[in-house]
C-alpha positions as CSV (number, residue, x, y, z in Angstrom):
1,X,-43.4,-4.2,-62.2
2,X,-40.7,-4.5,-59.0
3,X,-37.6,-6.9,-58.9
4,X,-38.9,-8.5,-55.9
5,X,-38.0,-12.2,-56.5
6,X,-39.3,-15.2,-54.3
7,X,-38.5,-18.4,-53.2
8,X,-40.3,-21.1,-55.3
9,X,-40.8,-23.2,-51.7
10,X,-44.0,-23.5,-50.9
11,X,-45.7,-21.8,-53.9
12,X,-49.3,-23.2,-55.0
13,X,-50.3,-23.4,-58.9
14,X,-53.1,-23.3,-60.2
15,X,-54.7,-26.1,-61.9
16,X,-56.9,-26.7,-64.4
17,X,-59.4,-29.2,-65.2
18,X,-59.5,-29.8,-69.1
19,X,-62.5,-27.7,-69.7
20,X,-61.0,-24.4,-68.3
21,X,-58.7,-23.7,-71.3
22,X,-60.1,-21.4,-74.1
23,X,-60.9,-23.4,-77.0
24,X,-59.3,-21.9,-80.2
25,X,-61.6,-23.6,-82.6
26,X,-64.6,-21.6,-81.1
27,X,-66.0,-19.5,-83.6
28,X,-64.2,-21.2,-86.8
29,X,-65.8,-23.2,-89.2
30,X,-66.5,-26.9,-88.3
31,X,-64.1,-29.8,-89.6
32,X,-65.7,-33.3,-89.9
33,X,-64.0,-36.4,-90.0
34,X,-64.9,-37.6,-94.1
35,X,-63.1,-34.6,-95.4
36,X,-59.4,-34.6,-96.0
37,X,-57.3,-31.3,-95.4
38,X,-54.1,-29.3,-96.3
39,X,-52.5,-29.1,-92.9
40,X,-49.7,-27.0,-91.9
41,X,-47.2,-27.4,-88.5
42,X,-48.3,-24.4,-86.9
43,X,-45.3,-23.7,-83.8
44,X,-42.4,-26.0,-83.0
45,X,-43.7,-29.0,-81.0
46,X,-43.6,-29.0,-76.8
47,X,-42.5,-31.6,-74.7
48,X,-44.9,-32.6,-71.9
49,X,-44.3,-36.3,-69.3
50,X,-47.4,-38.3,-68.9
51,X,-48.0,-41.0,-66.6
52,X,-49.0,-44.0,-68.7
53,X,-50.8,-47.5,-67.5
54,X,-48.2,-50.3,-69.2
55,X,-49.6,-53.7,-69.1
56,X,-46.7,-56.1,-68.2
57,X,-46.2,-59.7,-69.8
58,X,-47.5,-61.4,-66.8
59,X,-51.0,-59.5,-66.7
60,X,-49.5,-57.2,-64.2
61,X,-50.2,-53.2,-64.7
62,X,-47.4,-50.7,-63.4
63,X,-47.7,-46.4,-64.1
64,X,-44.6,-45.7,-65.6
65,X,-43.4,-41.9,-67.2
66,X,-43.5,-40.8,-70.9
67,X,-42.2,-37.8,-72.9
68,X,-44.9,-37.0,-75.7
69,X,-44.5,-34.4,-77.9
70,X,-47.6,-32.0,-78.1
71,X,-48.0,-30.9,-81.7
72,X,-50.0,-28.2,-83.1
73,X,-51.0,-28.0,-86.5
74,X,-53.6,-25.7,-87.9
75,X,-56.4,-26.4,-91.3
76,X,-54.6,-23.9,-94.1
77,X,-58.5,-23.1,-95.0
78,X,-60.1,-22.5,-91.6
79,X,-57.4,-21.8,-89.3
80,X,-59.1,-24.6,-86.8
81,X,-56.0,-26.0,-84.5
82,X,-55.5,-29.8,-84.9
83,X,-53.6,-31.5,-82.4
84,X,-51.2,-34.5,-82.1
85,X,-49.6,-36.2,-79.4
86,X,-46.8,-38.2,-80.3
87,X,-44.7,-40.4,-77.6
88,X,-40.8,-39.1,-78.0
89,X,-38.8,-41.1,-75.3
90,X,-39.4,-44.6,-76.6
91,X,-39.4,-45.4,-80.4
92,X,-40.0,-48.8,-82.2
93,X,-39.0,-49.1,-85.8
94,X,-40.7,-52.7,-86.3
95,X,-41.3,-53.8,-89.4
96,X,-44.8,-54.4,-89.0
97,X,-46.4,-51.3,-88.7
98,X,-49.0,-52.1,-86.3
99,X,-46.5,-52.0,-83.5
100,X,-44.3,-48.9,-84.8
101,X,-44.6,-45.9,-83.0
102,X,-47.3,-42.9,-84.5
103,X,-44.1,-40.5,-84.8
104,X,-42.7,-43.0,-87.4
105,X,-45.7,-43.8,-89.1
106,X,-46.4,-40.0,-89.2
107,X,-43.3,-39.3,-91.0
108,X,-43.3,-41.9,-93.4
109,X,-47.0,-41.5,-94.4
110,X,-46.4,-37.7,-95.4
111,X,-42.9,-38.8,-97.1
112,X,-40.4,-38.1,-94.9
113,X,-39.5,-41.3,-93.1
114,X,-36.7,-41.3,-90.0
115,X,-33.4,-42.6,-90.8
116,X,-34.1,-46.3,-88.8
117,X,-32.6,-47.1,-85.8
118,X,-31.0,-44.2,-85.1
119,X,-31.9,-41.6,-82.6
120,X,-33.7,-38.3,-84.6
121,X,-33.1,-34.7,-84.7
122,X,-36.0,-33.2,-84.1
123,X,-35.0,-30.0,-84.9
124,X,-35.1,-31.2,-88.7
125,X,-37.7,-33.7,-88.8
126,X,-40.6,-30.7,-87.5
127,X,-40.1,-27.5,-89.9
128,X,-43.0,-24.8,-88.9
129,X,-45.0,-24.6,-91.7
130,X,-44.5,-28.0,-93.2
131,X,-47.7,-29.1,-94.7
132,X,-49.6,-32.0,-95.8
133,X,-52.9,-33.6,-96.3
134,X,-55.0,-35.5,-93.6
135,X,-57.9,-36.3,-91.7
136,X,-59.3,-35.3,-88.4
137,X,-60.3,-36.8,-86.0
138,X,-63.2,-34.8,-83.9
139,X,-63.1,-34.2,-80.0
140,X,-66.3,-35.0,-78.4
141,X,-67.5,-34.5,-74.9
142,X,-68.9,-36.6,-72.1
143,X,-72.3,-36.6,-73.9
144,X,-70.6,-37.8,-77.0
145,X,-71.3,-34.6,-78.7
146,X,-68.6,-32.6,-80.7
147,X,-66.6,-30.2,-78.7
148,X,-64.7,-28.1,-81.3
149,X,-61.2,-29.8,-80.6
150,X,-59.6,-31.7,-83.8
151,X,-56.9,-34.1,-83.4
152,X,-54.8,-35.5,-86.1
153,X,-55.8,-38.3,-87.9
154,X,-52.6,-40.0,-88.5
155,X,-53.0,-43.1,-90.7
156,X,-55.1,-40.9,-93.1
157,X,-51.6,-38.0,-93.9
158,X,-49.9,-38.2,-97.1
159,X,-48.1,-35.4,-99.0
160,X,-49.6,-32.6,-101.2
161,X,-51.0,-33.4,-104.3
162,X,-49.2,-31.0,-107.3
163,X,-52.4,-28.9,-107.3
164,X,-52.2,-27.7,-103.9
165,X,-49.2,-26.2,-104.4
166,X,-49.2,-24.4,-107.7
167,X,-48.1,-21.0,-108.0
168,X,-46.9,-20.9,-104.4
169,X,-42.9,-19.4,-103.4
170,X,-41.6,-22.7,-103.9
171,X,-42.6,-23.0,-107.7
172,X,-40.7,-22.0,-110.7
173,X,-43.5,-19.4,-111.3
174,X,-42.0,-17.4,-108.9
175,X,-38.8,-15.5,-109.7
176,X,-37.4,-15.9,-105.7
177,X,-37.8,-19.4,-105.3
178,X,-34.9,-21.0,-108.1
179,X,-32.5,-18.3,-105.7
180,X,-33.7,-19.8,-102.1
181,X,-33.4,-23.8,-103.6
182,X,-30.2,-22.9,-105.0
183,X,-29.1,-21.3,-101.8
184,X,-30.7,-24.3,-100.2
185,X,-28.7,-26.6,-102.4
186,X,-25.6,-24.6,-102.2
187,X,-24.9,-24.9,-98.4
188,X,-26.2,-28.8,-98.4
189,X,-23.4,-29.5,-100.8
190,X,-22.7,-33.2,-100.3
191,X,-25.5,-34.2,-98.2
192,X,-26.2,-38.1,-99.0
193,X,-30.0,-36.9,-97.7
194,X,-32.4,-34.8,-96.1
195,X,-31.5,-35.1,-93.2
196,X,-28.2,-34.6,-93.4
197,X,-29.1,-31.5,-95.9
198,X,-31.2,-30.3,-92.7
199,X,-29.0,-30.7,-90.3
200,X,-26.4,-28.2,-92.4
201,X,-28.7,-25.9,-93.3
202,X,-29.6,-25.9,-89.7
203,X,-25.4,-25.3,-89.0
204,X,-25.4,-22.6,-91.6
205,X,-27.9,-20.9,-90.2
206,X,-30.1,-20.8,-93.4
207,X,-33.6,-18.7,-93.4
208,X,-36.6,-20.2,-92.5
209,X,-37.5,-19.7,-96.5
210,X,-34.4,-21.5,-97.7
211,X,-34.7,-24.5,-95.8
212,X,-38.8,-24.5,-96.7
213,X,-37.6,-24.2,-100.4
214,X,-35.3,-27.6,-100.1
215,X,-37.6,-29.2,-97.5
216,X,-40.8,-29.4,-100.4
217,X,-38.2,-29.7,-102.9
218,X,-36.9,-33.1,-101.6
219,X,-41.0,-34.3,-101.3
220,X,-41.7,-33.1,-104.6
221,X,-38.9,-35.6,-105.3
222,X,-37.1,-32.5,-107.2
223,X,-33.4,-33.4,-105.0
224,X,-31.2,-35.7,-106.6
225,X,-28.3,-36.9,-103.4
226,X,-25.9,-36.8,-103.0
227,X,-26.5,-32.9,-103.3
């Protein structure tokens, strides 16, 4: 390796067609759509713009720019990747959930709804490693066949049942997790809720396994606020 550095100007990329990326499925035991799943957030979201069609009042169609955020969550059986796309830059909190956005309806469905009309942190809302229940919804290609690729089924997520997570690190079983919930609980001292417990733990600088411990505390419905 040098230190020669050059100019961006001018410099080609590579692109590539949907097919060319390795698929991380291959090799992993199928998911089908009629079973339902423990799902965990596998790596912190990305943010990608997409050029959307928008179909205007007056039958008109105009390409316009959207930030979605590119989610990858993983089966906690298999290890199959299941992906999500949810659009960030615009967000409707209607009442009728038909017209709400997928983020919103996401995290309501597995418990943790966004605080409404007000802009989120996302730095809260997705913990890596969260988990939940759901469906899938599988890829297929142009022949209509499956091609590996799962994508997140949304209006099927809800939280864990009590079974799935008995005798894990959060459960009074184990002798560490009363000390990380009451660490947890400790440095959130006064939150009115999770997310302003979050966002302090977050300014605290808490381990990953605290603010896991108050995070399934809170949707076990184990967090009385204010804390």
């Amino acid at each position: 390796m040098t230190d020669e550095q050059r100019s961006l100007s001018g410099y080609k990329s590579k692109v590539h067609e949907q097919g060319d990326f390795e698929n991380p499925n291959e090799g992993k035991p199928a998911l089908n759509e009629n079973d339902e799943y423990i799902i965990r957030l596998k790596s912190f979201p990305r943010v990608k713009t997409f050029q959307q069609v928008k179909e205007k009042k007056d039958g008109s169609r105009a390409t316009i720019n959207v930030d979605k955020a590119i989610c990858e969550f993983e089966d906690t059986a298999s290890g199959n990747v299941i992906t999500s796309f949810f659009r960030i830059d615009s967000l409707n909190f209607s009442e009728d959930e038909s017209y709400q956005s997928a983020i919103i309806k996401f995290f309501k469905k597995i418990g943790t709804p966004l605080a409404e009309n007000i802009a989120p942190d996302w730095d809260r809302m997705f913990v890596v490693g969260m988990r939940f229940r759901g469906r899938v919804v599988v890829g297929r290609d142009a022949n209509r066949q499956p091609d590996g690729r799962y994508y997140l089924d949304i209006p099927t997520c809800r939280p864990l049942l009590p079974s799935d997570k008995a005798g894990e690190s959060f459960s009074p079983t184990k002798p560490d997790a009363p000390n990380l919930l009451a660490n947890a609980l400790l440095l959130a001292k006064g939150a009115k809720d999770v997310h302003v417990a979050m966002d302090m733990l977050q300014k605290a600088s808490a381990s990953k396994e605290v603010v896991m411990a108050l995070f399934q505390a809170d949707l076990d419905g184990k967090v009385t606020y204010p804390i």
